[in-house]
N, C-alpha and C positions, 0 to 999 in steps of 0.2 A: 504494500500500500504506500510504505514513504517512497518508493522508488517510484512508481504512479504520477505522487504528487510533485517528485524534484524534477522530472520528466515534465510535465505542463509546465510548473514554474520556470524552467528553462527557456520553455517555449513562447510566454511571453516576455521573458528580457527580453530575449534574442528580438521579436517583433518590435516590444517597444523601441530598444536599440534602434532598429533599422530604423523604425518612423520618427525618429529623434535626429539621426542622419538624413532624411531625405529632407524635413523639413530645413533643417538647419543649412545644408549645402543648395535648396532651390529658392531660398526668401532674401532677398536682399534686405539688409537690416539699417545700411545706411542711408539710401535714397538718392545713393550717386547716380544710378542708372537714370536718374528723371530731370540729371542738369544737363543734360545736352536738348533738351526740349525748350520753348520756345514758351511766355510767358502770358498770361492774361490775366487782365481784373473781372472777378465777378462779382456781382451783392448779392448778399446771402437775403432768400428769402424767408418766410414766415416758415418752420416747421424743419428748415437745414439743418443738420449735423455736420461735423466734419466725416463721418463713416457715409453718409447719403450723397455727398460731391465726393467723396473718393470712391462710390459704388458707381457713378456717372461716370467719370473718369477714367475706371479700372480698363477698358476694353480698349478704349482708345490709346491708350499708356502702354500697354500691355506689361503692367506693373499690376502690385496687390494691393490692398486696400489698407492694408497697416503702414504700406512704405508712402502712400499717396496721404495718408491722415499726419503719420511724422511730417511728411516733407514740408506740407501748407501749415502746420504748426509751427514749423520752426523757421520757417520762410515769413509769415506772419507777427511773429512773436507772440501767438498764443500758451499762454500757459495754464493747459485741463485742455478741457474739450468744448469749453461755453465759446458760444457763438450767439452773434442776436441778426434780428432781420434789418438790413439795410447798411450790414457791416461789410466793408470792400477789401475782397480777400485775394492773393497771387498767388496761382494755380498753374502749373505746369502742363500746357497742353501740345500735342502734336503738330509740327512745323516743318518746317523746308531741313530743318538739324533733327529733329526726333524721328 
């Protein structure tokens, strides 16, 4: 029976492990990949988040949503995640360089 259970427990390291490696080697964490892109002002409407313009953005970027919500945070100087409506935000969008 303990060899049963050291046998599963094995089974998920090794899983976790791997999906701890995939994650880690395919998320860009700093948001370099999205300064060769090409700039724009937006205003944040009624009911924005910074996760809902980085979910607008994600496809066109072809970046993820966590490196898209970093980037306009710290391009912005927001510090959290408050945002209000008619607040004029620079957003990294697809250009002649992205």
């Amino acid at each position: 029976m303990n060899l049963l259970i050291n046998v599963k427990s094995s089974h998920v390291i090794t899983a976790v492990i791997i999906l701890v490696f995939v994650l880690v080697t395919t998320i860009p964490v700093d948001g370099k990949n999205l300064e060769a892109y090409e700039y724009d002002t937006i205003v944040v409407s009624e009911g924005d988040t910074l996760w809902t313009i980085a979910s607008d953005l994600q496809h066109e970027l072809n970046s993820n949503k966590e490196t898209i919500v970093g980037w306009i945070a710290d391009h912005n100087d927001i510090d959290g995640a408050i945002i209000i409506a008619g607040q004029k935000l620079t957003v990294p969008v697809k250009g002649e360089n992205g």
